[in-house]
Each structure stands twice: as structure tokens, then as C-alpha cells.
C-alpha positions in Angstrom: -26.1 26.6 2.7 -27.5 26.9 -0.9 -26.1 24.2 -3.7 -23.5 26.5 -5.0 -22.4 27.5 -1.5 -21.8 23.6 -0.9 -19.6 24.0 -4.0 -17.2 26.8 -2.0 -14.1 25.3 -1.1 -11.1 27.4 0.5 -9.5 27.7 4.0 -10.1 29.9 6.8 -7.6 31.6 8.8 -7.4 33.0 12.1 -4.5 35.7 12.6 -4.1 37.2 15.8 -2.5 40.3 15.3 -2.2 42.1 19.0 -3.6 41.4 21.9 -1.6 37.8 22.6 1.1 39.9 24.1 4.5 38.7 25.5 3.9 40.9 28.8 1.2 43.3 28.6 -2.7 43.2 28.2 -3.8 45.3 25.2 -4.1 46.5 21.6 -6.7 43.7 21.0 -6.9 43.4 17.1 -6.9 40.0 15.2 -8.4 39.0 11.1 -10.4 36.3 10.1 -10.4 35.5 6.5 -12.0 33.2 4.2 -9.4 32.6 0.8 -11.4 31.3 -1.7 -10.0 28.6 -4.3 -10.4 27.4 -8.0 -12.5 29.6 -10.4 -14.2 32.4 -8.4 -11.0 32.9 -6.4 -11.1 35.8 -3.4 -10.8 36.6 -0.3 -13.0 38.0 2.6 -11.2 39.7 5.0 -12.6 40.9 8.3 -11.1 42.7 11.3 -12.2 42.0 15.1 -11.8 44.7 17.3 -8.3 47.3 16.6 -7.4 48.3 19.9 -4.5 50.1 22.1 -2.4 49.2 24.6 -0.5 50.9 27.6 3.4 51.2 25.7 5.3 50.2 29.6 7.2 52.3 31.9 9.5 54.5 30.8 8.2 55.3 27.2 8.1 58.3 25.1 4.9 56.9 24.0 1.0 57.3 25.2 0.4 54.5 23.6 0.6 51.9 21.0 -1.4 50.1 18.7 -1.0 47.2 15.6 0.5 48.8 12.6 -2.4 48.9 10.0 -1.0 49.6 6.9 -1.3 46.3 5.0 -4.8 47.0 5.7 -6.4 49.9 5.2 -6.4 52.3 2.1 -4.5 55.7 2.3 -6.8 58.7 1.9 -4.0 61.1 0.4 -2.7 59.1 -1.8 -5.2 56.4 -2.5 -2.6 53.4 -2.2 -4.4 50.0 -2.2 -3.2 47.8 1.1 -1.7 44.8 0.5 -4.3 42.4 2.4 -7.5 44.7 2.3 -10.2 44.2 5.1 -13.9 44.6 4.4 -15.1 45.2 7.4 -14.4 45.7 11.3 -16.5 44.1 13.8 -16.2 44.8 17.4 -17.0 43.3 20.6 -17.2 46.1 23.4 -15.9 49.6 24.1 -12.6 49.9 25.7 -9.9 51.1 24.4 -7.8 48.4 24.2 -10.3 47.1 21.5 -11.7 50.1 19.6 -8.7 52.8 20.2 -6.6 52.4 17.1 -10.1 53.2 14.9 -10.5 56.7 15.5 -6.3 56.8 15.3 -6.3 55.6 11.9 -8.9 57.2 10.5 -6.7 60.5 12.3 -3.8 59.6 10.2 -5.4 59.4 6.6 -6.9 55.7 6.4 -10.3 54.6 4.5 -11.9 52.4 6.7 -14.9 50.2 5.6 -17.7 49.2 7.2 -17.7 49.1 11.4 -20.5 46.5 12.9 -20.9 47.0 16.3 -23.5 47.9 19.2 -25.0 51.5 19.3 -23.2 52.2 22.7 -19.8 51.3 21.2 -20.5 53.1 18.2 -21.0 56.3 20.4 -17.9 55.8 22.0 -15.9 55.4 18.6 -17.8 58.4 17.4 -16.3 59.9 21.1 -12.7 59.2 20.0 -13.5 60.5 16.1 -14.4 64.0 17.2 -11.6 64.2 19.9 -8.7 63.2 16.7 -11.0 66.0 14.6 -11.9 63.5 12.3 -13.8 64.9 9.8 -17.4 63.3 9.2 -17.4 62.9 5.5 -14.4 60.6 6.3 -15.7 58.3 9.3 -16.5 55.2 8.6 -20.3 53.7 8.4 -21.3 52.1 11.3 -23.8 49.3 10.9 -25.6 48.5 14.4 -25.3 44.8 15.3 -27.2 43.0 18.4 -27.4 39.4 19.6 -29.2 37.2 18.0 -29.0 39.0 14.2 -26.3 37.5 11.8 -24.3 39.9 9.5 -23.1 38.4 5.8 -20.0 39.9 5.1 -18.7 38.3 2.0 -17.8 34.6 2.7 -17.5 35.4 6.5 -20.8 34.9 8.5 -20.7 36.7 12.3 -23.3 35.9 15.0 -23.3 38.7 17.7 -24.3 36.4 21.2 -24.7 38.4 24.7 -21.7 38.5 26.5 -21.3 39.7 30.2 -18.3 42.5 31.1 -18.0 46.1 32.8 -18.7 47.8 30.0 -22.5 47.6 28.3 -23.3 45.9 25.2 -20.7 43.7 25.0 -20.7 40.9 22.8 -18.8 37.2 22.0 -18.9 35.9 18.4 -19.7 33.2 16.6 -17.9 33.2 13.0 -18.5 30.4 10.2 -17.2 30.2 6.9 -17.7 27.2 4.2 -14.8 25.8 5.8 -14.6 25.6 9.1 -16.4 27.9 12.2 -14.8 29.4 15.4 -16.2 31.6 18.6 -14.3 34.2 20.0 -15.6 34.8 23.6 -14.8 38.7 23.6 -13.9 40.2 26.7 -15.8 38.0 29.4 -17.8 37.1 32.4 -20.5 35.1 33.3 -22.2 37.9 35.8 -26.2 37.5 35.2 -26.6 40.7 37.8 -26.1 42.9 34.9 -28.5 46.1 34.8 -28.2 47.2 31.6 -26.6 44.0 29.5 -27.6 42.4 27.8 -25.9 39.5 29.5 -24.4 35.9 29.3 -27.1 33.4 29.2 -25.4 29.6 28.4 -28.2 28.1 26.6 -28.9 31.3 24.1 -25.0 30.9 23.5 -25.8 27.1 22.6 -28.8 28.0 20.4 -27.2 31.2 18.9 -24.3 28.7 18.3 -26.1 25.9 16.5 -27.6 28.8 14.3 -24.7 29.8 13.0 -23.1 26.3 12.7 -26.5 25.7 10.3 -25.5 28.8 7.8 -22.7 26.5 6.2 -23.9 22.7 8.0 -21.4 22.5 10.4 -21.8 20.4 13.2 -19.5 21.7 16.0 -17.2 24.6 16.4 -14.0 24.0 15.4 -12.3 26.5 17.6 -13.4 28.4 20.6 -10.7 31.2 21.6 -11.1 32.2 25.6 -10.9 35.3 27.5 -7.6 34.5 29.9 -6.9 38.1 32.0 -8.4 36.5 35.2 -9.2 33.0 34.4 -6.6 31.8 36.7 -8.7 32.8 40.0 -10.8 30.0 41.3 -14.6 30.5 41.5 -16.7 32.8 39.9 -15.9 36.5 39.4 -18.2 38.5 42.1 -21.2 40.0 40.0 -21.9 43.6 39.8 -25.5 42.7 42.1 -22.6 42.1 44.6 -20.4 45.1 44.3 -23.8 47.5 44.4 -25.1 45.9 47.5 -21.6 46.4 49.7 -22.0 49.9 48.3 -25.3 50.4 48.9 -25.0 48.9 52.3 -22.3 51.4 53.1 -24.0 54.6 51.9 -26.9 53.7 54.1 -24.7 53.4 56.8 -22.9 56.9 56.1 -26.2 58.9 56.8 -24.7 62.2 57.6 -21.5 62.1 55.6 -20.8 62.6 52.1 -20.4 59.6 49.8 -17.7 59.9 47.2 -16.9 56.8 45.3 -14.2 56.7 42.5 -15.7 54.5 39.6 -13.8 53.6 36.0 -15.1 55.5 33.6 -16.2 53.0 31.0 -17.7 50.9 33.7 -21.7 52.0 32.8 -23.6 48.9 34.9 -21.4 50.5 37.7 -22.5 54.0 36.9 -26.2 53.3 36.7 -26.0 51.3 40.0 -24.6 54.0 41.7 -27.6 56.2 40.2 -29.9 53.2 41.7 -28.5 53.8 45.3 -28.2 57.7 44.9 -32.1 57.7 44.4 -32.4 54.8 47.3 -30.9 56.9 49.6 -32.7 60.5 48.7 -29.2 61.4 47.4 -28.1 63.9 44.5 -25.7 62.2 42.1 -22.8 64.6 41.6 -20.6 63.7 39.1 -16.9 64.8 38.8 -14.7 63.8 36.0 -15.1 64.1 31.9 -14.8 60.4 31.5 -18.2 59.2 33.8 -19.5 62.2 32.1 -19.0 60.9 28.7 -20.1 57.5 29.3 -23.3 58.7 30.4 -23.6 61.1 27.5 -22.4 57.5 25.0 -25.8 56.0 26.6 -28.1 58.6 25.5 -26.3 58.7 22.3 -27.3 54.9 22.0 -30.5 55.3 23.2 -30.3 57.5 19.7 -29.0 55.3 17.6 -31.8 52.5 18.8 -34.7 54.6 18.2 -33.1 55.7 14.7 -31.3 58.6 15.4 -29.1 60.0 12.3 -25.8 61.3 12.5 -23.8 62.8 15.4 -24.5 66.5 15.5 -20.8 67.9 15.5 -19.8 70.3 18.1 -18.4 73.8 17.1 -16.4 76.9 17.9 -12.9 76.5 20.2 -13.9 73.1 21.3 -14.7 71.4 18.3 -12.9 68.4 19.2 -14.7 68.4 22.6 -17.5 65.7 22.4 -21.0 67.5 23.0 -22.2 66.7 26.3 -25.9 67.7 26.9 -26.6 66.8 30.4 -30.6 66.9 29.4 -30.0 63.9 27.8 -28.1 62.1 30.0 -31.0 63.0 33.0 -33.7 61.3 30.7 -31.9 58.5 29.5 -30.2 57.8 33.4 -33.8 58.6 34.5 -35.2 56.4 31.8 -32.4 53.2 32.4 -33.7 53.1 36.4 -37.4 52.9 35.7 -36.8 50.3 33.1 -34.9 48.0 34.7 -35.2 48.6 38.4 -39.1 49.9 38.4 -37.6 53.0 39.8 -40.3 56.0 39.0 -39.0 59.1 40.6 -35.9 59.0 39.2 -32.7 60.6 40.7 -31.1 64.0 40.6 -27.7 64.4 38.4 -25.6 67.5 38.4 -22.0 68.2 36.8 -19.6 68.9 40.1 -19.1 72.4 38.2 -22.5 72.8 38.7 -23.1 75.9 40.9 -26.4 74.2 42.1 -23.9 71.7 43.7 -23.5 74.4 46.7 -27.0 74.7 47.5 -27.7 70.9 48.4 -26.2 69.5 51.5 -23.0 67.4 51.5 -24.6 65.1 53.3 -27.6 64.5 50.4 -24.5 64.2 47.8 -23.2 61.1 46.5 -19.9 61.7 44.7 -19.3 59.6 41.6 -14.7 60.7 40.6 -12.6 59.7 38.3 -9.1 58.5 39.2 -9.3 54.9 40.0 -5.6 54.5 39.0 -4.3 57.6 40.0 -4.3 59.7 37.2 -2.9 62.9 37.9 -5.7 65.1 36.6 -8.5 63.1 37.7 -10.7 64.5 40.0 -9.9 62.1 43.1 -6.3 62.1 43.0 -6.1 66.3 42.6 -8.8 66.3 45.6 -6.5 63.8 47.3 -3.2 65.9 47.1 -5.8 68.9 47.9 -5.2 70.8 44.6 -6.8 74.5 45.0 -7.7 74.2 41.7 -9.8 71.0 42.0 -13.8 71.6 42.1 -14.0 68.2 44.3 -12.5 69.5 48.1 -12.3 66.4 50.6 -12.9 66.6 54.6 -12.7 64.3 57.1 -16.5 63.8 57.1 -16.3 62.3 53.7 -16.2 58.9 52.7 -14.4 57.7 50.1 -14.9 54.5 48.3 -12.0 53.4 45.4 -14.5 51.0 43.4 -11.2 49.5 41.5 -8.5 47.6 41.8 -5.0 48.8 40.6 -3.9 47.9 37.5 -0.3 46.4 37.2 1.8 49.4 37.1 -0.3 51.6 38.9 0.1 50.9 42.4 2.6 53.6 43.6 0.0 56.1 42.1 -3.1 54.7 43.5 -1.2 54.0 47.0 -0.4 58.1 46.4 -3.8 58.8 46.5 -5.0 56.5 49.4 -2.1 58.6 51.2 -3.7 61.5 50.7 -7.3 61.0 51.0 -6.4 59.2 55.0 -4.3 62.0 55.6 -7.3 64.8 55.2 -9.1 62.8 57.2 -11.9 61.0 55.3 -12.5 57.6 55.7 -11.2 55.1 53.1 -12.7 52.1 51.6 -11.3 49.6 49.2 -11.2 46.0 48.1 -8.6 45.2 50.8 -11.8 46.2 53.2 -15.0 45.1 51.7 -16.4 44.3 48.1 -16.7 46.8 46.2 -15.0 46.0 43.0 -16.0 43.7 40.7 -13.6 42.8 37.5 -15.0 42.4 33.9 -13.1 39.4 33.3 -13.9 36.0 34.1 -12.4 33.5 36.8 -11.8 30.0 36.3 -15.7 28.7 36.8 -17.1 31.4 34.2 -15.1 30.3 31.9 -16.0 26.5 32.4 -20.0 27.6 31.4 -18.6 29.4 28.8 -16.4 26.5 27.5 -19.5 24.0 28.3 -22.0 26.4 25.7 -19.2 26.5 23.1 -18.4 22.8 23.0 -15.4 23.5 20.5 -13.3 20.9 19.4 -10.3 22.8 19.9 -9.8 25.8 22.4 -6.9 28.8 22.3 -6.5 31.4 25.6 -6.7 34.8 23.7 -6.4 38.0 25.6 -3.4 38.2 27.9 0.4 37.8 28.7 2.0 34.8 27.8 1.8 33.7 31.4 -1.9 34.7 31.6 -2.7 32.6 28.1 -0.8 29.6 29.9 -1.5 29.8 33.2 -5.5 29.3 31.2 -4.4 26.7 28.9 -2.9 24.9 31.8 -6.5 25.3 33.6 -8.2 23.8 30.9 -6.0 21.1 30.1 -7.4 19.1 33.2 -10.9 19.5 31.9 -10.2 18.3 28.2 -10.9 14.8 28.1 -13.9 15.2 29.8 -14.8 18.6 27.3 -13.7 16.3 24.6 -10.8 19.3 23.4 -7.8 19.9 22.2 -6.2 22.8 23.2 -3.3 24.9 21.1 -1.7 28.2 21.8 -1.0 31.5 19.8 0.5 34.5 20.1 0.7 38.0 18.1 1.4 37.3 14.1 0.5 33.1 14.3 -1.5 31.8 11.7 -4.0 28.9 12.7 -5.9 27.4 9.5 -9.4 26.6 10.7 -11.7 23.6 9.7 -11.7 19.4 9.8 -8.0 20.4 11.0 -6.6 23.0 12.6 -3.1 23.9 12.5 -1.3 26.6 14.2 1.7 28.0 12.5 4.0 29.9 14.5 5.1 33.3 12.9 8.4 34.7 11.6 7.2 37.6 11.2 6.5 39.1 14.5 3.9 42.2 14.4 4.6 45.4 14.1 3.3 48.1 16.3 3.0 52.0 15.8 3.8 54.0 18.8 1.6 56.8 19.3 2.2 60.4 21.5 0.3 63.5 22.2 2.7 66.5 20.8 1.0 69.1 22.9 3.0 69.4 26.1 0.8 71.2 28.4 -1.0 68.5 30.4 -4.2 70.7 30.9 -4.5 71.2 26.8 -3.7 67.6 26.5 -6.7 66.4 28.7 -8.9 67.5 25.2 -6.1 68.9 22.5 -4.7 66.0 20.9 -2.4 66.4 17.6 -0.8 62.4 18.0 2.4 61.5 15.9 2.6 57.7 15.1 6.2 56.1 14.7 
């Protein structure tokens, strides 16, 4: 810190806003401020992640997500928030922590500056074309990566490497004149990772003790941890894991067809399955708009890494319909499996609609669906109930691999769907019969190294039900003498003052969430025509 820096006195605060939920996981959003006293008195604001969360059975709603109006300006009207935020930075790409961007920028706010990786930038500028945001009123992205600080006002943010299902993912290290926290993002410890970049303990020491230096603090004075599946013993099994079972059963499966249902988001999935398509002399056929546009968000970050300007906008009937330029995706897939598995001949990709689909034998295709949790217009579970309308047809020489688990909530779809693909026939795989699923979230031993490279004074479980968060806290509580750490818990709307102390205040003002649904009622035109109320 400079002289006058040493002179800054004020308090920072940690809010979290969602996320800390009584009974669900989701709409991950939370503010970290720096308040400024005496003379020069202000106040940095900053926003981490500002997600959406599933709204429960039984609602009118398609979602929900934090109520931003203290927050954000009003474009129509030009009314000034109440607690203004200068920035957004973001720690991955699933919806639960970037969808309420491209929703409030859909219904009128200004938002500031967004800092996050180019492959989450391409899937918020995904979600910005599908609301028909218009481009003069995005926000401006500024392209963060580990190891490169940000200044934003008084609030100092280190991006570090962390390891989950989605690529580009990142924890963060946050100091302030006052006092310093690191907020472990969504989490695991996987070092398998194709595409990353990915947990390593001792860059998450150095990276650490480089941002303690910007204000000469000594320790961290909270660490908040990742808690969905920290209650499982062990490590979480790494995606080298998950592609070896699979690759091990599509060698196996030499004269059958290969379909495997993958989450859409989940890109080191994706590109292993490309790795074992072009193993096995296979064409990857892809059905479903969601792998489809994760592959397309990869070129569009190769883009964005080599410089590329601004998104160019599709037109015409569609112009909410993200561009998808399967060129692209070929060279950049192509591209990803030389690079970083020394693959040179590359593998052959086709969209399912594709009529060159029919000319190459069953046999030589392996099938990458959506519908991992049943959805009813994915392309598993409509080839599952045999919908005549569904380009994916299943036979009993198939075999069919459901890479997921189901989420809570899901189970009497996915079961649905199990039904239906045994009862054409085809041979089913899941995790009840080998492993081919991997979670993004840590268990109990990856959070330990994480934990061990913080070395916080005072840890908070973040990112979970309240019996998720203290099923964690009660984890770590037989570890803290020896981790030398206290341990405190938060939910949605507490206030913790960060720095020589750190005091939780519980909230009497609970958060407020807007419930969001689709108004178009025709579930085909709702796949891609969205025109979202918000109450």
C-alpha cells in the first residue's frame, strides 16, 4: 500500500444476498463493500455473481432471482439506486450465478462494469441476445484470468484457478484497507481437468499472499466455502475418472451406437467425449441446443482471447436465437484436442439435424443429448417416450449412458425417462451401474486443501441449504483447532463486518426475491421466445 493508502480507514462488509438459502441451492448473488470514513468519505460497492434459482414445486414461476433494485440504475427513468454497485465480478457460468444479469438488463437496468472470464462472458452475451437485449445497452465486459488483479475503487479482487464442471471457473481473493476475505466460488479440487484452468493449492497460497501484500495484510480474515457436497467423505471423483468409465464402455460397444446424455454447461465433459469419439473412429453427433451452445460459447471465447470485438448480432425471425456457426465450433473443438490431448486428426462433429447424419453408420456415431433431468423437450427424454417428432430415434442396439445424477426434485422425470429408454430396448447405464458422473462440487477432502491454501482466520459455508451450510460447518469444526479457525454462519440478508474482528449480524430484513415467468404459453415457442414478467 502507498502512504496515503495506509491513511484509509473504514470497514468492510460482506452481505450475502442469495444463495445461503433456507431449502434450496441457487440465485448465488452476494456485495462486498468497502465504506470509507472521515474526510474522503465513500463507498465501493461490488457485486459477486447475480444468479437464479429453481422457484420449488408447484410455482407459477420459472424462476427466481434477488431483487435488484437498491442496486442498479433504471434506464427509463434514470432513478439512482439506493446502494449503487460499481461493478459485477463473477466466478463461473451457470445460471444460478450469472442468470439474473441478462434479466435485469431485460427489464430496464444500467449495469456497470462485468469482470469475468471470456467463456462466461459468452454465455452472458448467450442470455443477452435470447432477452433481446439491445447492444448499445449491455454492459462492458472486462476479461479477468488468474493470476491478474482488478482495482475497483477501494475493493482489490484476485481471480485464482478454481476446479468445477463448467470451464474457466474461478475462486477470489478480495482485500480492502481493512480487512481481506476469499470466496472459494463454486468448487473442486479435480486436477484431471482438460480445459481448466484448474485448482492448484500452492498457486492459491501464492496468489493469496499477493493479494494479502496490496493493503499489508498478513492472513485472510475470512474464507467463505463451497458446501453443496462437502458432506461426502473423500474426494469428489475427477473428470479423468468419469471419461475413462466412458471411454472404456464405448470401446466395449463396437457395433452399437453410443448415446450419452451430458449437462449442457458441463464443457470438460463435452470435450472428453470429443476425445473418445476421435479414439474410437466415431462421428460426434450432437442433439440438443444447449451442448450446441456451449460449444459455440468456447469458440466465442477463443474470440474474445485473441481480441475479438463485439458479438456480431443475429437477424431476421430469430433474432433472439444466439448465432451458432458450427465452423467455428469444428476448429475450436478440433483446436481444444490437439492442444491439450496432442490429438492431430481431430474428430468429426455434425448437428443431429444434420442430413449427413444418415449417411454414416450408427455404429460410427457417438450420440452426445440433452435431458439429463428429464426435461420434457430435450432430446433424450422425447427419444425416450419415442416422440415422432424427435430427430434422435432409439433401438434396442443403442446404448445409452445418463452422465448425471438427478437433481433433488427431478427424480420422477429422470426415472420417466430410464423407463422409457429400457422399454425400447437399449441398454441403460447410469451412476447406480458404473462411474460415469462426476459432480462439480467438492466433497469433504477437497475442501480440506482448499481450507489448508486459504489458511483464514475465520471460515463461513456459503452455497447451500441451511442443512448443507451446517452439515459443512459441523465438518469443519473438528478440524479447527488444528486449522487454527473460527468458524461463523450466515444466511441470505446477514451482514458480517470484515477485518481484526469479524462480526456477523443476523438480518431483519430478510431478502427479497423477484419471481420470474415466461408469458408465451406454447412450450415449443418458449424453448427460444421469451417475453419474462418479474413480480
Amino acid at each position: 500500500p502507498t502512504a496515503a493508502e495506509k491513511l484509509i480507514s473504514g470497514d468492510m462488509i460482506y452481505r450475502p444476498k442469495g444463495g445461503n438459502n433456507p431449502d434450496d441451492i441457487g440465485a448465488n448473488t452476494s456485495i462486498v463493500e468497502f465504506q470509507r470514513v472521515g474526510k474522503n468519505k465513500k463507498t465501493t460497492r461490488v457485486m459477486i455473481d447475480h444468479g437464479t434459482m429453481f422457484p420449488g414445486d408447484g410455482s407459477k414461476y420459472d424462476s427466481m432471482m434477488v431483487d435488484t433494485d437498491a442496486y442498479f440504475q433504471d434506464r427509463e427513468t434514470g432513478a439512482f439506486p439506493q446502494e449503487p454497485v460499481d461493478a459485477i465480478v463473477v466466478t463461473h457460468a451457470h445460471e444460478d450465478h450469472i442468470g439474473g444479469i441478462a434479466h435485469d438488463a431485460s427489464r430496464g437496468k444500467v449495469l456497470p462494469d462485468i469482470y469475468c472470464t471470456p467463456l462466461t462472458q459468452a454465455f452472458i452475451e448467450q442470455s443477452l441476445v435470447r432477452r433481446k437485449v439491445k447492444q448499445k445497452d449491455w454492459p462492458t465486459f472486462k476479461t479477468i484470468k488468474p493470476g491478474e488483479p482488478v482495482q475497483i475503487g477501494d475493493v482489490h479482487v484476485m481471480p485464482i484457478a478454481a476446479s468445477h464442471s463448467v470451464s474457466q471457473s474461478l475462486a477470489l481473493a478480495i482485500t480492502t484497507p481493512s480487512g481481506s476475505m476469499i470466496h472459494s466460488g463454486d468448487f473442486k479440487a479435480d486436477q484431471s481437468l482438460p480445459i481448466g484452468p484448474k485448482f492448484d493449492s500452492n498457486q492459491m497460497r501464492d496468489l493469496g499472499q499477493k493479494a494479502l501484500a496490496r493493503y499489508g495484510h498478513e492472513r485472510f480474515d475470512v474464507a467463505t466455502v463451497d458446501s453443496t457436497r462437502a458432506y461426502n467423505p473423500g474426494y469428489t471423483p475427477t473428470e479423468g475418472m468419469v471419461a475413462d468409465e466412458i471411454g472404456g464402455i464405448v470401446k466395449q460397444s463396437e457395433g452399437h451406437r453410443v448415446v450419452t446424455a451430458v449437462m449442457g454447461r458441463s464443457t470438460e465433459r463435452i470435450l472428453n467425449m470429443a476425445k473418445i469419439a476421435a479414439e474410437n473412429n466415431r462421428t460426434l453427433v450432437i442433439h440438443g441446443g444447449a451442448i450446441l451452445m456451449s460449444l459455440q460459447a468456447l469458440a466465442r471465447a477463443h474470440e474474445i482471447e485473441n481480441g475479438g470485438g463485439e458479438l456480431a448480432m443475429p437477424k431476421g425471425k430469430k433474432s433472439n436465437k444466439p448465432k451458432l456457426d458450427m465452423g467455428s465450433v469444428r476448429q475450436t473443438l478440433n483446436a481444444l484436442l490437439k492442444d491439450k490431448y496432442g490429438i492431430n486428426g481431430g474428430v468429426k462433429i455434425l448437428e443431429g439435424r444434420d442430413e449427413a447424419v444418415e449417411r454414416i453408420p450408427e455404429a460410427k456415431q457417438l450420440v452426445l443429448a440433452t435431458g439429463t433431468q428429464g426435461e420434457p423437450l430435450a432430446a433424450l427424454p422425447k427419444a425416450a417416450r419415442q416422440d415422432e417428432k424427435s430427430l434422435l430415434q432409439l433401438s434396442p442396439n443403442d446404448v445409452v449412458i445418463r452422465s448425471a445424477s438427478a437433481i433433488p426434485g427431478n427424480e420422477n422425470e429422470v426415472a420417466a425417462v430410464d423407463a422409457g429408454v429400457e422399454a425400447i430396448g437399449a441398454r441403460l447405464i447410469t451412476t447406480n451401474d458404473a462411474l460415469v458422473h462426476s459432480s462439480g462440487h467438492g466433497y469433504a477432502k477437497d475442501m480440506d486443501e482448499y481450507l489448508e491454501a486459504a489458511q483464514a482466520r475465520t471460515v463461513i459455508p456459503v452455497h447451500g441449504s441451511v442443512e448443507l451450510m451446517q452439515k459443512n460447518a459441523d465438518r469443519i469444526a473438528t478440524r479447527a483447532d488444528e486449522l487454527d479457525l473460527s468458524l461463523e454462519t450466515m444466511r441470505n440478508g446477514d451482514r458480517v463486518v470484515i477485518g481484526q474482528d469479524v462480526i456477523v449480524t443476523p438480518t431483519n430484513e430478510p431478502t427479497e426475491f423477484l419471481g420470474i415467468r415466461n408469458t408465451v404459453e406454447d412450450p415449443e415457442k418458449a424453448k427460444w421466445l421469451q417475453e419474462y414478467a418479474y413480480d
